[in-house]
SELOTOR-405999 format. One record per residue (C-alpha): residue in one letter; x, y, z. Coordinates in steps of 0.05 Angstrom, whole numbers, plus 5000, padded with zeros to 4 digits. Example, Ala and Ser with C-alpha at 12.3 -4.5 7.8 and 13.67 -1.06 7.14 Angstrom:
# SELOTOR-405999
a:5246:4910:5156
s:5273:4979:5143
//
This chain:
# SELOTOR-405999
x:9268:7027:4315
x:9280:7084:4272
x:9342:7062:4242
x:9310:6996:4234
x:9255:7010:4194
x:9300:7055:4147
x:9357:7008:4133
x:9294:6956:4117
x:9269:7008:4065
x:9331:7026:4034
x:9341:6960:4027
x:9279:6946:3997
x:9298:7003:3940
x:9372:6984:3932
x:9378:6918:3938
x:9444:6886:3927
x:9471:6962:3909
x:9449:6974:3978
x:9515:6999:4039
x:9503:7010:4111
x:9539:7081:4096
x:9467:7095:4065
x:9421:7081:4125
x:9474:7126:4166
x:9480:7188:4123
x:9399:7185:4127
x:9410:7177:4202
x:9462:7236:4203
x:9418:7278:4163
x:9359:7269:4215
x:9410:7286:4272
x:9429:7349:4235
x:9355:7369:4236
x:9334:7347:4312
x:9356:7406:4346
x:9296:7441:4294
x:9235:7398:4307
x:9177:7444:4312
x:9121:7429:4355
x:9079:7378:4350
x:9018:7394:4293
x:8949:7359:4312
x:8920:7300:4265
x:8863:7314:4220
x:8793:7324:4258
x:8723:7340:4245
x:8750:7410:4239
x:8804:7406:4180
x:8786:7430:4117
x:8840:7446:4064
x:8842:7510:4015
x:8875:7488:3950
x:8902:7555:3920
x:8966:7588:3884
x:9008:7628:3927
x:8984:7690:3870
x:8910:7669:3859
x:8899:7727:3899
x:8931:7792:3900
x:8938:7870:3901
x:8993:7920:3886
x:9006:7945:3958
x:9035:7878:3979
x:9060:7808:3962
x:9011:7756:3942
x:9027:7708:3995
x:9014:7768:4046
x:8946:7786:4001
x:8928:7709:4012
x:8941:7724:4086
x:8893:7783:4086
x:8841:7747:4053
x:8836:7695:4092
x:8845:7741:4162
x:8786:7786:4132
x:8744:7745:4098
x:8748:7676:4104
x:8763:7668:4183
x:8770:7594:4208
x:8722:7552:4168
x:8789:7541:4129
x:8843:7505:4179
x:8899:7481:4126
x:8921:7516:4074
x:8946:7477:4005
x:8998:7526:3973
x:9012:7497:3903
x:9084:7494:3885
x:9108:7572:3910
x:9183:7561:3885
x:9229:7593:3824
x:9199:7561:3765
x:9206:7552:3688
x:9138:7525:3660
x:9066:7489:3676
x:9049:7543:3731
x:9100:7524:3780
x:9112:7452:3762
x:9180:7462:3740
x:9221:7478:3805
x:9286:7513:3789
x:9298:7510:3863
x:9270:7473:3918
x:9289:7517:3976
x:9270:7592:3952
x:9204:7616:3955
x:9186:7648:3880
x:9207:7732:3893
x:9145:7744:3862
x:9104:7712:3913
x:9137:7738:3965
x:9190:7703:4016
x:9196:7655:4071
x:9179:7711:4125
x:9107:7710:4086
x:9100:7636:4091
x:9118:7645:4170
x:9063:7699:4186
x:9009:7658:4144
x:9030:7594:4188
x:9017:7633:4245
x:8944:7616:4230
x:8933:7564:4185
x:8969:7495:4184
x:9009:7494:4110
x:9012:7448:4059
x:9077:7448:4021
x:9081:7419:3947
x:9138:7366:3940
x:9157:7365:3858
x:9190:7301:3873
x:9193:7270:3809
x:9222:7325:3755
x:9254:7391:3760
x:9265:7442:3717
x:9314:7443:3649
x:9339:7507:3678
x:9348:7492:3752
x:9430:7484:3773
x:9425:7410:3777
x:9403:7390:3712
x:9457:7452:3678
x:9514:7416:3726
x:9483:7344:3687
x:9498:7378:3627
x:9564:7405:3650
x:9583:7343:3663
x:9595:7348:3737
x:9592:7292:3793
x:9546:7280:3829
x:9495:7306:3786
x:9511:7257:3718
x:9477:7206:3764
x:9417:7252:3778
x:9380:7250:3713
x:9365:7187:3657
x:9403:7180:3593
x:9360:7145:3533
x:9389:7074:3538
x:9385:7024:3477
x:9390:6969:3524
x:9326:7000:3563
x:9259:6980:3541
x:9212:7031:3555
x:9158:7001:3501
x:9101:6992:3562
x:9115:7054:3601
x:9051:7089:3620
x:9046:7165:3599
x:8995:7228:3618
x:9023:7257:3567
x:9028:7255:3495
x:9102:7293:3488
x:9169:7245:3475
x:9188:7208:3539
x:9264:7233:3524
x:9283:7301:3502
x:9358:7315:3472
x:9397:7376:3497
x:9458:7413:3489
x:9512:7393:3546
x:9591:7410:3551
x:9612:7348:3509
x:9557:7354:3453
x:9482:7327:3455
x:9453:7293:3510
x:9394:7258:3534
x:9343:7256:3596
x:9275:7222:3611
x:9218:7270:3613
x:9152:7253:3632
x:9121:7308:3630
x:9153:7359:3586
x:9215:7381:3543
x:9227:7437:3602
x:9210:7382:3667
x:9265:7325:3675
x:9260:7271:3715
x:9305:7252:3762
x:9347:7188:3780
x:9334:7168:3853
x:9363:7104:3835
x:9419:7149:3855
x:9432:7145:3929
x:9451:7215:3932
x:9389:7242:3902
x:9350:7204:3948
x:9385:7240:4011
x:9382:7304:3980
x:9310:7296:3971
x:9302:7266:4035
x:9335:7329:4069
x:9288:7389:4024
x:9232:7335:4056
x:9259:7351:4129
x:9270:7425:4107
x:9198:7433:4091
x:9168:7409:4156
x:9232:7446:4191
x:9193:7509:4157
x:9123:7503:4174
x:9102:7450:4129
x:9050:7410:4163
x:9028:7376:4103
x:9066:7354:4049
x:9029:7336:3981
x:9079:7286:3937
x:9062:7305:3872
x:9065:7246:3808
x:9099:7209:3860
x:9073:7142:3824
x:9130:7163:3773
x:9189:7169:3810
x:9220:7092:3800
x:9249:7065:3724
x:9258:6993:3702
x:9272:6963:3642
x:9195:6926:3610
x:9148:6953:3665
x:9096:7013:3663
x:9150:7048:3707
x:9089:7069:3753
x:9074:7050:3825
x:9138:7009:3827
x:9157:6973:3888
x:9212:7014:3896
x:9168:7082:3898
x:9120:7056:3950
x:9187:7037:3998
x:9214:7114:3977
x:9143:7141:3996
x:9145:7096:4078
x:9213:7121:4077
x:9188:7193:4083
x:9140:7167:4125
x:9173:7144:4177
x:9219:7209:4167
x:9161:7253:4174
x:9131:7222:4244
x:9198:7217:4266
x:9208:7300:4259
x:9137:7312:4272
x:9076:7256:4295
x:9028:7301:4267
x:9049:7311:4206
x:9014:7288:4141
x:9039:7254:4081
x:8991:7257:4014
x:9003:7224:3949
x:8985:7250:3884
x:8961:7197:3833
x:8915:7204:3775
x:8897:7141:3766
x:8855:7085:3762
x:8826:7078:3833
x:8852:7009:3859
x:8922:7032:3834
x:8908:7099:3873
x:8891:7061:3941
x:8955:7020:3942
x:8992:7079:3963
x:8956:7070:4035
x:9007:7005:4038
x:8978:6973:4101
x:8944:7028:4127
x:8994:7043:4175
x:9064:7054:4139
x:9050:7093:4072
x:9016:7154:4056
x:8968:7190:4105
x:8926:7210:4059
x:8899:7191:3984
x:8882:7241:3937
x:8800:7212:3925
x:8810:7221:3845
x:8753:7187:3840
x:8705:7229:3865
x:8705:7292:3815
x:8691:7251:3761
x:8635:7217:3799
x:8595:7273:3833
x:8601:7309:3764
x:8558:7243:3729
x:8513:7232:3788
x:8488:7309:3785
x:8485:7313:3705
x:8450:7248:3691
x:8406:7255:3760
x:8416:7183:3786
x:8463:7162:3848
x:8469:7095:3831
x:8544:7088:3812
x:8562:7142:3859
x:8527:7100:3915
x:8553:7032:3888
x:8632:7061:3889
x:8621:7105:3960
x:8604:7024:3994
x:8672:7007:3981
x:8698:7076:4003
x:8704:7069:4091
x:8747:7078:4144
x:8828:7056:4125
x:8859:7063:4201
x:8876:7109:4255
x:8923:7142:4226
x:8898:7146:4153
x:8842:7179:4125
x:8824:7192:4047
x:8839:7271:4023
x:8777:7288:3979
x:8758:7342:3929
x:8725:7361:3871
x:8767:7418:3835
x:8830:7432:3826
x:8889:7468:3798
x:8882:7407:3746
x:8823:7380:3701
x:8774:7328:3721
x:8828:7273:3714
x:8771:7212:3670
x:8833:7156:3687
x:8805:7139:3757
x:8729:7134:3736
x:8765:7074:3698
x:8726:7005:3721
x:8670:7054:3749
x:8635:7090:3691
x:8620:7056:3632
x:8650:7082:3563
x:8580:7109:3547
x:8585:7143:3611
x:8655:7176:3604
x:8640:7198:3532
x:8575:7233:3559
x:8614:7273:3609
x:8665:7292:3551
x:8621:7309:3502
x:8582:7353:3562
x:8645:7386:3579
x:8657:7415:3504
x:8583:7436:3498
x:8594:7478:3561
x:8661:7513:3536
x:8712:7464:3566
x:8779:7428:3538
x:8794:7357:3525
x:8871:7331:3543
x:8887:7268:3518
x:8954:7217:3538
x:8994:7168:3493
x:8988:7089:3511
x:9037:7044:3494
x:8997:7020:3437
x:9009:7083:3401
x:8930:7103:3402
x:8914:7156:3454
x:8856:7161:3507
x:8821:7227:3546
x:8870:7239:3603
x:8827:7300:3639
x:8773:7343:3626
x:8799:7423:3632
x:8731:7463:3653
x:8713:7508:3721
x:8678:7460:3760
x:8621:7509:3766
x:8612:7505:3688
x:8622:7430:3686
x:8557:7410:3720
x:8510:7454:3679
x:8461:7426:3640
x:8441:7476:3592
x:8371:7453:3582
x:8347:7451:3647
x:8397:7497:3686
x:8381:7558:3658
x:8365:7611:3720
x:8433:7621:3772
x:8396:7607:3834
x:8389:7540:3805
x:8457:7531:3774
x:8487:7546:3850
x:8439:7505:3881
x:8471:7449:3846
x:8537:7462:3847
x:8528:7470:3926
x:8500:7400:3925
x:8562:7378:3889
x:8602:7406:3947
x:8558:7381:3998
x:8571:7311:3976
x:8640:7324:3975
x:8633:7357:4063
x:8602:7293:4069
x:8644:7236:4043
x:8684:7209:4098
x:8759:7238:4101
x:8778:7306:4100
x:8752:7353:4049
x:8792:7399:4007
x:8767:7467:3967
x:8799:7499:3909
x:8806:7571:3918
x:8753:7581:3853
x:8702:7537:3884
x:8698:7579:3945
x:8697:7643:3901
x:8645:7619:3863
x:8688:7630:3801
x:8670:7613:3725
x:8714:7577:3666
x:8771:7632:3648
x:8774:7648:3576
x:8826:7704:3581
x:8873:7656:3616
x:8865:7601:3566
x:8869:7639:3495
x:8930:7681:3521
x:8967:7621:3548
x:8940:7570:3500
x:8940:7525:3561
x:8882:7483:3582
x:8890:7485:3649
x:8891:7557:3648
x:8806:7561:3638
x:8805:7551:3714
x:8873:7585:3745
x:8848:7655:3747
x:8884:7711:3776
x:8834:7757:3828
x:8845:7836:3835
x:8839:7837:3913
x:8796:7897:3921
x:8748:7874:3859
x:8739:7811:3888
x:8723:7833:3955
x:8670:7878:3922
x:8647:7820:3885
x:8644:7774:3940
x:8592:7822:3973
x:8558:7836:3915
x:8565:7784:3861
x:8501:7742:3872
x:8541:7670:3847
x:8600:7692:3885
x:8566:7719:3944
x:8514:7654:3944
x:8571:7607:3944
x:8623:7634:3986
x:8578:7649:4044
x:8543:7590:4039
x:8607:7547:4037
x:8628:7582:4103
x:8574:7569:4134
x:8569:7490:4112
x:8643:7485:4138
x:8630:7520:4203
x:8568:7468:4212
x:8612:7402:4196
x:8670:7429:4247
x:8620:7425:4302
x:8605:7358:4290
x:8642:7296:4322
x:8609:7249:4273
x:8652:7279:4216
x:8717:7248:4246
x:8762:7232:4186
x:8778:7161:4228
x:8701:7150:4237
x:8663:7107:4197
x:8617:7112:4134
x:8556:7076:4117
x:8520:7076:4045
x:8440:7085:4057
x:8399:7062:3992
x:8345:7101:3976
x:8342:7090:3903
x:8370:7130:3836
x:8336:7197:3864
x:8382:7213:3933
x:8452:7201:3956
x:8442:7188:4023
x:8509:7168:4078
x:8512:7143:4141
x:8569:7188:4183
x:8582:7158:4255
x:8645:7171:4307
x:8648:7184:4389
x:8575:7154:4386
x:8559:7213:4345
x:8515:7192:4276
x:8499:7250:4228
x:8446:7227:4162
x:8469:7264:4104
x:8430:7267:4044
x:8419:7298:3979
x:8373:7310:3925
x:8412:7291:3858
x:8348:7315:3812
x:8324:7384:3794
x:8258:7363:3816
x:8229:7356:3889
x:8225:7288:3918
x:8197:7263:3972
x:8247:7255:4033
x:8260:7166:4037
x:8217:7130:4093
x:8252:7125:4147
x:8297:7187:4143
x:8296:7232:4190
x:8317:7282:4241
x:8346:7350:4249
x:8378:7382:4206
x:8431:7422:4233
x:8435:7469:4172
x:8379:7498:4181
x:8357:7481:4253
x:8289:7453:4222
x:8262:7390:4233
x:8246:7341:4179
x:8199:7285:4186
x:8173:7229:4141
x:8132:7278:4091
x:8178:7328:4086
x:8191:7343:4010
x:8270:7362:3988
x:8270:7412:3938
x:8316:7396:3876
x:8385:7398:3889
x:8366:7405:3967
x:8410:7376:4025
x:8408:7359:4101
x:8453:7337:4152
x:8404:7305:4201
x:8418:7285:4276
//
């Protein structure tokens, strides 16, 4: 069945090019790992809640950061975390780890594999897979430039005969970038940056070495493995080059890889962009991804609690419900990124989108724009702390109220049906980093701080925004673990209760939880008809109850 299913995929990506040799040095490489399989990691539950967070986010001088991370989470943040999302933790070059130089060392200065072992001792591990690009300085692309086989078929020479005049861009950079190589100036395709090249899996033997760091991962402890621009990784002549056929057959390939090494594994993709191009990575629900990064969302909970009216938020989350039983939607707010605007595309109106830019400057943040093909360029993300994003100035002026509503914001996001993911600096509590960005000149840099452990500690019990929001976010994640009703596979219904409340429907193993929230600074009313509960609190909340602003309930 195995061998089946990946002779049908390579197929599907090679086409005529396509040798049985292919689907057996897949099948040998899978033999080579069998003796290796680890045991087998449980699926997503009501439990699972991801920490997004760089392998040095946290540290101290007595030890290495991963092992600092380690302590942190021992000490202080216990088991309302159960998966741990460790952004890329390899040699690098550029864009904070974006630029692998090497897929299978762990970065010296974060520590080494031992590290990784001991924290997966714990806490189920994500891995970042830089699929697309690597760096300019890593030993493939200097062997392209050397000239040596196999690697002259790993990377993409400019080509007159190619027409690149529709391919789709984040960035505003060339697409190629010359270089210096053994026999004079070369070329490669670069998506992303002068220093990240992409490469060629049009090449058979890129695809198997990729296919075996993939099975080296999980054979490490990786129980998820986040695909990152994986929407990229596929080139033909007059398309966008994005979400090509043959990227969706690479991405079931690694499916079907991954269950075969490990059922409980889980495959995310890692697509900023419009939502119905987002979804399609789910393929039937059964034979793609596992999980869908909810780009959507951030964009969304950021209008709803600025402009004080659910409506769109409500009108998107109906078509948002249950994919299968074996795929689930991964959601979050912040990131290592901006607020990416591209998937509010179809959503928010223009008026809309330009209100949440022009917000974003007033409250210190950066604008990043992309080239289209037309020449003209559009707002690609917004770079702000999430915590900073949602302010309104005029009316959020005291903290209390300021963390009230950014708790709200991560309420919505506990209750939206999937599992829910936290950036490091939304648990901490943490504000937009100036230091970071002027030093760097790098917009993402206002929300990648670096933490002192011992200073943060001290903050943490201390600190009233850092103390309010970290303690309270433990204790929200510790409530929605003990509830069935929060089953990733369950179901999710939309309540309407006008402009004022986002209210959702949570129901699985005959288990319903209400939750609602008030979007407005101002008290309202709790809706007729709602109520229960509330197993926040322990209080129960009838039909005159009032919600102060920004208030939320998880009813039973």
């Amino acid at each position: 069945m195995l061998k089946t299913k990946i002779e049908f995929y390579l197929k599907s990506i090679y086409g005529e090019t396509y040798s049985e040799s292919q689907t057996e040095q897949i099948m040998a490489l899978l033999n080579r790992y069998e003796k290796t399989k680890p045991a087998v990691s449980s699926r997503p539950d009501a439990k699972t809640a991801y920490l997004i967070t760089y392998g040095d986010s946290i540290s101290e001088a007595a030890a290495t950061p991963l092992a600092t991370l380690n302590k942190f989470l021992q000490e202080q943040v216990g088991q309302a975390i159960t998966d741990v999302h460790l952004l890329p933790m390899f040699p690098y070059t550029s864009d904070d780890g974006f630029s692998v130089t090497d897929y299978r060392a762990i970065d010296p200065k974060l520590g080494s594999w031992d590290d990784i072992s001991t924290l997966s001792a714990d806490y189920r591990l994500m891995f970042d897979f830089v699929a697309n690009h690597v760096s300019k300085s890593s030993v493939w692309f200097q062997k392209y430039l050397a000239g040596e086989q196999p690697y002259t078929e790993y990377f993409i020479k400019c080509d007159p005969n190619f027409d690149a005049s529709v391919v789709v861009r984040p960035r505003t950079s060339p697409l190629f970038h010359e270089y210096n190589g053994n026999n004079g100036k070369t070329t490669a395709w670069t998506t992303f940056s002068e220093d990240q090249v992409d490469v060629n899996f049009g090449s058979f033997p890129l695809l198997l070495e990729m296919c075996d760091i993939l099975l080296d991962y999980l054979h490490r402890g990786g129980t998820s493995i986040r695909l990152d621009a994986i929407g990229f990784i596929w080139k033909q002549s007059a398309t966008t080059c994005l979400h090509l056929p043959q990227a969706h057959a690479i991405v079931k390939l690694w499916r079907a890889i991954t269950e075969h090494f490990n059922r409980g594994a889980q495959l995310i993709t890692e697509t900023n962009v419009p939502h119905p191009e987002n979804i399609s990575y789910y393929g039937d629900g059964n034979d793609e991804a596992h999980m869908v990064y909810q780009f959507a969302l951030p964009p969304l909970v950021l209008h709803t609690l600025s402009t004080h009216a659910a409506t769109k938020l409500s009108s998107w989350a109906q078509t948002i419900s249950r994919v299968s039983d074996s795929a689930t939607w991964f959601n979050f707010l912040a990131s290592h990124d901006g607020i990416g605007m591209r998937p509010s595309e179809g959503i928010l109106t223009d008026a809309e989108r330009q209100y949440l830019v022009d917000k974003v400057v007033e409250n210190g943040g950066k604008i990043s724009f992309k080239n289209n093909p037309d020449g003209s360029q559009t707002v690609y993300e917004l770079n702000i702390n999430y915590f900073d994003a949602l302010i309104n100035k005029a009316e959020d002026r005291d903290m209390e109220q300021q963390c009230r509503k950014f708790l709200a914001a991560q309420f919505i996001l506990l209750s939206m049906i999937g599992v829910p993911a936290i950036y490091i600096h939304s648990l901490l509590g943490s504000r937009n980093d100036y230091e970071g960005l002027t030093q760097s000149g790098i917009n993402r840099r206002i929300n990648r701080e670096k933490l002192e452990y011992s200073k943060l500690v001290g903050q943490i019990a201390v600190d009233y925004t850092r103390k309010t929001i970290f303690e309270t976010l433990k204790q929200l994640l510790t409530k929605r673990s003990e509830q069935p009703a929060f089953s990733p596979y369950g179901t999710q219904i939309v309540i309407d209760c006008g402009a004022d409340f986002f209210v959702l429907k949570r129901v699985s193993e005959n288990e319903t939880v209400i939750c609602i929230v008030n979007v407005c600074a101002e008290s309202r009313k709790i809706p007729a008809g709602i109520r229960g509960y509330d197993i926040i609190s322990d209080n129960y909340c009838g039909q005159n109850f009032v919600l102060a602003g920004y208030q939320y309930l998880w009813l039973k």
